[in-house]
VODREN-769333 format. One line per 2 residues: their letters; for each residue x, y, z of N, C-alpha, C. Coordinates in Angstrom, 1 decimal, always signed. Layout:
# VODREN-769333
A) X/Y/Z/X/Y/Z/X/Y/Z  ...
# end
This chain:
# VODREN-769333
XX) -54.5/-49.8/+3.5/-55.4/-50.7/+2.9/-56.8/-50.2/+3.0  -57.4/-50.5/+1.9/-59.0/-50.0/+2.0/-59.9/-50.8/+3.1
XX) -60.6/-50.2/+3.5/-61.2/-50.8/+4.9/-62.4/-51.9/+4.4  -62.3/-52.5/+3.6/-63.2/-53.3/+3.2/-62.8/-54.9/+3.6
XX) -64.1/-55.5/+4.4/-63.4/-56.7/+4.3/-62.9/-57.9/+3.4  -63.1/-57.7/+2.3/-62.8/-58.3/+1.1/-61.3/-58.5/+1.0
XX) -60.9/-57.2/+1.3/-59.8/-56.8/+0.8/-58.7/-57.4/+1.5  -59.0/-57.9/+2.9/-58.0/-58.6/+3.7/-58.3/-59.9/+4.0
XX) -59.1/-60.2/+3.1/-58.8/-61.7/+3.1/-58.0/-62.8/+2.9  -57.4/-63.6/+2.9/-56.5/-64.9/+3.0/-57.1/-65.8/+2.2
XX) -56.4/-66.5/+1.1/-56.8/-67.7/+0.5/-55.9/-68.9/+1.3  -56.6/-69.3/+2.3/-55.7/-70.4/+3.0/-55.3/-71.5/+2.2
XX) -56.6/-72.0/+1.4/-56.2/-73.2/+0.7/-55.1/-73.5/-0.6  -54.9/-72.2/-0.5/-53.4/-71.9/-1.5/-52.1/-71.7/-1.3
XX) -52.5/-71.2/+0.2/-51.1/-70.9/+1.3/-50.0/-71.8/+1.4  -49.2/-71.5/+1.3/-47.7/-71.3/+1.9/-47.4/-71.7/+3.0
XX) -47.1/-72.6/+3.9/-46.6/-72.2/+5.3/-45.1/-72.9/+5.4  -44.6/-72.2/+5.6/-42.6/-72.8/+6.4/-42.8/-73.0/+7.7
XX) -42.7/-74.3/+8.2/-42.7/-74.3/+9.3/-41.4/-74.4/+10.1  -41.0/-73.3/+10.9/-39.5/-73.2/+11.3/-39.8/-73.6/+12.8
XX) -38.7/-73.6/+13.6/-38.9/-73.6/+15.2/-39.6/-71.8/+16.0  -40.0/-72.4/+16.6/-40.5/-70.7/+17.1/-39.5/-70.5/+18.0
XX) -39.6/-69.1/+17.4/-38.6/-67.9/+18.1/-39.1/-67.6/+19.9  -38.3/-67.1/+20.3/-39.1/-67.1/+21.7/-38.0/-66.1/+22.1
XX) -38.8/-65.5/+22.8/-37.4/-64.1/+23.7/-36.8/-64.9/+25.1  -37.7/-65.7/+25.5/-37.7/-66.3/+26.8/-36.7/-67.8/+26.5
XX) -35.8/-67.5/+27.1/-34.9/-69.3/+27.0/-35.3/-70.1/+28.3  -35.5/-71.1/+27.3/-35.9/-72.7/+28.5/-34.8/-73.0/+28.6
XX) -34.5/-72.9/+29.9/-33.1/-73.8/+30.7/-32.8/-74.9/+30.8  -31.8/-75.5/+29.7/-31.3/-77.0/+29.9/-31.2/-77.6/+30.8
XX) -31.3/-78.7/+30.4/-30.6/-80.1/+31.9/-29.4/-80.3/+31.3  -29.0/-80.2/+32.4/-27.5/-81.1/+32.6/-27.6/-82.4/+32.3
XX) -27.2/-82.9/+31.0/-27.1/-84.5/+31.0/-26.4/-85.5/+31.6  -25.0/-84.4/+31.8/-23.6/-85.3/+31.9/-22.4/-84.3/+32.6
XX) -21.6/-84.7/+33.1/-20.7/-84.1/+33.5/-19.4/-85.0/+34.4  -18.6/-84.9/+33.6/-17.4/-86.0/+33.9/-15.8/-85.3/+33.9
XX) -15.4/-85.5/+35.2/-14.2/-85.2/+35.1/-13.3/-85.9/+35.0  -11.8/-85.3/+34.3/-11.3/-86.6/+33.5/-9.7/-86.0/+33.2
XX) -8.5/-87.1/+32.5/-7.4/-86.2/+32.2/-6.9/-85.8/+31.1  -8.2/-86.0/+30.1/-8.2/-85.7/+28.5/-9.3/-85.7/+27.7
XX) -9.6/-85.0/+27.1/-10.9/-85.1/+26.4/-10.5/-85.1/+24.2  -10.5/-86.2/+23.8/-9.7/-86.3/+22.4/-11.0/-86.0/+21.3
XX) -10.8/-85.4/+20.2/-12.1/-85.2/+19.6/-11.6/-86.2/+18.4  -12.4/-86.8/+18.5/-11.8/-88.4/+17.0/-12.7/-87.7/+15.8
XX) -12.1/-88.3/+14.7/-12.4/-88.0/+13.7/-14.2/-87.8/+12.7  -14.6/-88.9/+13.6/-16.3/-89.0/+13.5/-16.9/-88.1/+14.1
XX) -16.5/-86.8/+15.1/-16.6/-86.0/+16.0/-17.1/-86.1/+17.1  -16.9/-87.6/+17.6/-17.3/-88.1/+19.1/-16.3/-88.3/+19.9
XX) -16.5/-87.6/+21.0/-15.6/-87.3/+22.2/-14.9/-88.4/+22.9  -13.8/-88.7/+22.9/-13.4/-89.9/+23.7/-12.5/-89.2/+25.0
XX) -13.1/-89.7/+26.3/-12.7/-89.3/+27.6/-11.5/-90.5/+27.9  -10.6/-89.8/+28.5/-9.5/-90.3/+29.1/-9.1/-90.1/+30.2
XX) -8.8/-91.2/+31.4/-8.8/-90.7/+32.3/-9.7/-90.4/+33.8  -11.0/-91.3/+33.2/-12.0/-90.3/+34.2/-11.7/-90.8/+35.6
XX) -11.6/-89.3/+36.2/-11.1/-89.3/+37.6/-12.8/-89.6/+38.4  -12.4/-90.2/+39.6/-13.5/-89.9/+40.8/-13.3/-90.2/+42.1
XX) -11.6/-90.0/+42.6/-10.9/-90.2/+43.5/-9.1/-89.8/+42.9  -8.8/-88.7/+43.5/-7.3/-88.7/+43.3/-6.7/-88.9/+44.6
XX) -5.5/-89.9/+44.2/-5.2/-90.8/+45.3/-3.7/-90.8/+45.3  -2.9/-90.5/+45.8/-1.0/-90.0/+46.1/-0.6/-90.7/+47.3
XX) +0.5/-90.6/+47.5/+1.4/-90.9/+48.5/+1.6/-89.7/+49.4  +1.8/-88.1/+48.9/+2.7/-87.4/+49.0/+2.1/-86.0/+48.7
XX) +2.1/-85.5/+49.0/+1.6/-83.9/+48.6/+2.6/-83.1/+48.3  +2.7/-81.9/+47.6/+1.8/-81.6/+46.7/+1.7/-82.3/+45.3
XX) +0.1/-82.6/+44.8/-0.4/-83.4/+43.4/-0.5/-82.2/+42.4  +0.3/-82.7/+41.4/+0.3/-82.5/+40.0/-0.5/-82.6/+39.0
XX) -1.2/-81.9/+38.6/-1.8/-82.3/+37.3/-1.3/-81.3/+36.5  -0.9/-82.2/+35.2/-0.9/-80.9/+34.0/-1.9/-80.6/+33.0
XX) -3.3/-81.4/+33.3/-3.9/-81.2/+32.4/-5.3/-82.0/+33.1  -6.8/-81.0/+33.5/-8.1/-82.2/+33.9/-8.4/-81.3/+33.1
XX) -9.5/-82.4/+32.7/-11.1/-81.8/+32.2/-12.1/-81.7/+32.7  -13.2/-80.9/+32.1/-14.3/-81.1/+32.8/-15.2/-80.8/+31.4
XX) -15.8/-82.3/+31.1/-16.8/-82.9/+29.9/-17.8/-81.8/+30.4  -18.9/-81.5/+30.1/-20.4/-81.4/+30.4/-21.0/-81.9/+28.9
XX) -22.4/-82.0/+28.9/-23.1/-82.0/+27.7/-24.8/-81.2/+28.5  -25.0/-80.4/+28.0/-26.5/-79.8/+28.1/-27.6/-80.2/+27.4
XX) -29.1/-80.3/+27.3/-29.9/-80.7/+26.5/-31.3/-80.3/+26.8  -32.1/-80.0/+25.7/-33.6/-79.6/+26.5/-33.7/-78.5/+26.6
XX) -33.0/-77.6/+25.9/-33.4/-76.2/+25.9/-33.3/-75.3/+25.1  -33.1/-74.1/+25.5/-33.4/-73.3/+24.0/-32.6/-71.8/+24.7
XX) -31.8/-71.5/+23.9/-31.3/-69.8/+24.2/-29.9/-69.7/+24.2  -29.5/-69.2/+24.8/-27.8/-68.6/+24.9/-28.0/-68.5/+26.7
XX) -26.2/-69.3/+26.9/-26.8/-69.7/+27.8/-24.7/-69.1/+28.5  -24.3/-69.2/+29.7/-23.3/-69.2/+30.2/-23.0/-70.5/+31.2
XX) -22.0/-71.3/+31.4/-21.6/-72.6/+31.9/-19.8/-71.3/+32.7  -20.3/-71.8/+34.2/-19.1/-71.7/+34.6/-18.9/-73.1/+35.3
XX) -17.2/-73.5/+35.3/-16.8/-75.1/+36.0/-15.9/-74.7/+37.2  -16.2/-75.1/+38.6/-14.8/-74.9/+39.0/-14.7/-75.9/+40.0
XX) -13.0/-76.0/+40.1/-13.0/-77.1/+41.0/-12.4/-76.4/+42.5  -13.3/-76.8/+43.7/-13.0/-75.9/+45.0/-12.3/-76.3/+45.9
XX) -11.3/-76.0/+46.6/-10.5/-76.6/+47.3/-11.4/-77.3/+49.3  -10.5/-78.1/+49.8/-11.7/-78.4/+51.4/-11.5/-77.4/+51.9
XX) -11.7/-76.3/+52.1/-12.2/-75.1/+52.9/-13.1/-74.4/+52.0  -13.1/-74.7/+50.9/-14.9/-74.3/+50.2/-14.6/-73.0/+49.9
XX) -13.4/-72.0/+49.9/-13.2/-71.0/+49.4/-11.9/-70.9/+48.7  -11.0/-71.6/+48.8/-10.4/-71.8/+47.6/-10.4/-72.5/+46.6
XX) -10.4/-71.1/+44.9/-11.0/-71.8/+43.8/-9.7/-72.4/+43.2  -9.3/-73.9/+43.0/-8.3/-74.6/+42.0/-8.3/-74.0/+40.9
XX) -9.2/-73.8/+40.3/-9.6/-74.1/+38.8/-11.0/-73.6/+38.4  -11.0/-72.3/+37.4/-12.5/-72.3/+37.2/-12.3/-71.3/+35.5
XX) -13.1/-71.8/+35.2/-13.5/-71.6/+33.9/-14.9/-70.8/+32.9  -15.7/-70.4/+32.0/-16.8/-70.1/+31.9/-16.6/-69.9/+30.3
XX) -17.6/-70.4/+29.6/-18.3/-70.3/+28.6/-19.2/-70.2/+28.2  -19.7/-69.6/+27.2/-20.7/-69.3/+26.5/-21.4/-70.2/+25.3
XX) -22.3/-70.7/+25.2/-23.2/-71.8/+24.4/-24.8/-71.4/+24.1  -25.2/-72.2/+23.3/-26.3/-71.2/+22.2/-27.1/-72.8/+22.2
XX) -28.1/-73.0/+22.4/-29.0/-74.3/+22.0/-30.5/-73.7/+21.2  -30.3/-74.2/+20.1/-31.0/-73.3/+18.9/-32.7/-74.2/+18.8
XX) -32.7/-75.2/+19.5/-33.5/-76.1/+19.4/-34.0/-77.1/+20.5  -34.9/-77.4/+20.8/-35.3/-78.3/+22.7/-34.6/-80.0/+22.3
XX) -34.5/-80.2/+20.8/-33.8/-81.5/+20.4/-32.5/-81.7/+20.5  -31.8/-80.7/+20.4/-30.3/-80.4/+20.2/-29.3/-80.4/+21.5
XX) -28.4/-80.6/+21.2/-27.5/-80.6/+22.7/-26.1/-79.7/+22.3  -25.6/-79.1/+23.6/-24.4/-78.7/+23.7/-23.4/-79.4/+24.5
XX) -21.8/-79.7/+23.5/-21.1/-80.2/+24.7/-19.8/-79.3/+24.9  -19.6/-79.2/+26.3/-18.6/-78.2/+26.4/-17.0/-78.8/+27.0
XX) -15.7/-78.4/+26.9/-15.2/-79.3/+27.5/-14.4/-77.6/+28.0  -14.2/-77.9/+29.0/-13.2/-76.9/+30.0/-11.9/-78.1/+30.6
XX) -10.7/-77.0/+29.9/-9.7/-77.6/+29.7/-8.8/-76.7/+31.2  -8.0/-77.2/+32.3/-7.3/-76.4/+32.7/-5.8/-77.7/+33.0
XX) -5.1/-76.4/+32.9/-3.6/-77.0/+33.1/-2.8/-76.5/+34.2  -1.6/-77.1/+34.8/-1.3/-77.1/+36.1/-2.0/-76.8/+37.2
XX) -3.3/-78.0/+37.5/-3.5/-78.0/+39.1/-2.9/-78.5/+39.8  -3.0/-77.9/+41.2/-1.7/-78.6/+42.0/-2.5/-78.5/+43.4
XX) -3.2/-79.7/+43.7/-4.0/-79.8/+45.4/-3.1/-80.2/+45.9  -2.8/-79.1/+47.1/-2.0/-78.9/+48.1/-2.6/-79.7/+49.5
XX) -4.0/-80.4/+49.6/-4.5/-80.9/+50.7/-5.4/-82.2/+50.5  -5.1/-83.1/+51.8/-5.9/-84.2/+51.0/-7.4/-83.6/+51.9
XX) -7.9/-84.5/+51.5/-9.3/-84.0/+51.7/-10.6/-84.2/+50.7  -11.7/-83.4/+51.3/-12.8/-83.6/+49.8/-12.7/-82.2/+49.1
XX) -12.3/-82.2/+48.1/-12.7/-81.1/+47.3/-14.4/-81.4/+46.4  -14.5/-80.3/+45.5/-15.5/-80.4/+44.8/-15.6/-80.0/+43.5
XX) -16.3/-80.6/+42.8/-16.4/-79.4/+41.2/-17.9/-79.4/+41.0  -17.7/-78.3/+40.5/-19.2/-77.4/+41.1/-19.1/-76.7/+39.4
XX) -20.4/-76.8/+38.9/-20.4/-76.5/+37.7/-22.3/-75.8/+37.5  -22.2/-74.4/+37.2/-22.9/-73.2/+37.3/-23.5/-72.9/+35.7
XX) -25.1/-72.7/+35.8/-25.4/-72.2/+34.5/-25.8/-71.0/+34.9  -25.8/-69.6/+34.1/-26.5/-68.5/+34.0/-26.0/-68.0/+35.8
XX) -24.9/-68.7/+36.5/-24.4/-67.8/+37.8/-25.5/-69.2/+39.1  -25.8/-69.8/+38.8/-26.9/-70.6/+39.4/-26.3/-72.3/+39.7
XX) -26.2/-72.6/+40.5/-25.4/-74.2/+41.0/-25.9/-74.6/+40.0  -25.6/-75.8/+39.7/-27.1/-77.0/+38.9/-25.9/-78.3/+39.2
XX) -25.2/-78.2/+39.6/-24.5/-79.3/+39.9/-22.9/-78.9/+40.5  -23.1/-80.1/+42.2/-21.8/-80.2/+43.0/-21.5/-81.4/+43.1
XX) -20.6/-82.2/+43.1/-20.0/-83.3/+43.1/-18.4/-83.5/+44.0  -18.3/-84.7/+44.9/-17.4/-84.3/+45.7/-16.1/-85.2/+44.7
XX) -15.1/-84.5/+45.0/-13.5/-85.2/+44.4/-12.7/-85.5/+45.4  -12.6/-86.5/+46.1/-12.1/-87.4/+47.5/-10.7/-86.9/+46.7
XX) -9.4/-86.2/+47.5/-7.9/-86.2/+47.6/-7.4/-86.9/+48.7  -6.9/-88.5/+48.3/-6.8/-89.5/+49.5/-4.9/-89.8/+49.4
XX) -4.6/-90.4/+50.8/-3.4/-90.6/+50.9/-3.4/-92.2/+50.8  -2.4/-92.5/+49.5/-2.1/-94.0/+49.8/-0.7/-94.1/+50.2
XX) -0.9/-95.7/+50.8/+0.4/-95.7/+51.1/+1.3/-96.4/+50.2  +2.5/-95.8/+50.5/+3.5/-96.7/+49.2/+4.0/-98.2/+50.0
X) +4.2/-99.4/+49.0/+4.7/-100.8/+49.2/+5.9/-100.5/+49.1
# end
């Protein structure tokens, strides 16, 4: 371009502007909205999630408990980037993992939300006790929650 200042001037009052979301190299780390564990997660036709099942005490006569099928809901929100969600549920000695999971999710916008459902099949708690499910963004806690495995008695 010729070095004159004429030459690089801008007619603003004729301009153009698209206003898109700004790009950013740097991702803002979502909040956790929600997180529910449960024995089904159905996706209905309108594409709203219907939970079945929500667990927050599993309760037997008898050991060893069967599941052939929990979930674990989350929904994220408030952020921006690509992001990794691991779920797992930990046995009462805190070092055995039941159940664990991880996926990958993208929030393109700070308005927008992600919901993830982590599906696992045949758990089987061998102990009563407190277990936990413990659900990890980016390798980082952001939420533990305890799951009571209680003995009832049968009538």
């Amino acid at each position: 371009l010729p070095n004159r200042p004429c030459d690089r001037s801008v007619d603003f009052a004729n301009a153009r502007f698209d206003l898109k979301p700004m790009e950013s190299a740097e991702a803002i780390l979502p909040d956790l909205q929600s997180c529910v564990l449960c024995e089904d997660v159905r996706c209905e036709f309108n594409g709203m999630n219907t939970l079945v099942g929500v667990l927050n005490v599993i309760a037997a006569p008898s050991l060893p408990i069967n599941y052939l099928r929990l979930c674990i809901w989350t929904r994220w929100c408030s952020g921006t980037g690509r992001f990794k969600q691991r779920s797992r549920i930990v046995g009462v000695d805190e070092q055995n993992v039941l159940a664990e999971a991880e996926v990958e999710f993208e929030l393109k916008e700070m308005e927008g939300h992600a919901t993830n459902v982590h599906y696992f099949g045949g758990i089987q708690f061998q102990q009563f006790g407190l277990h936990h499910v413990e659900i990890y963004l980016q390798d980082e806690l952001r939420l533990r929650f305890p799951l009571p495995v209680v003995r009832i008695q049968r009538k």
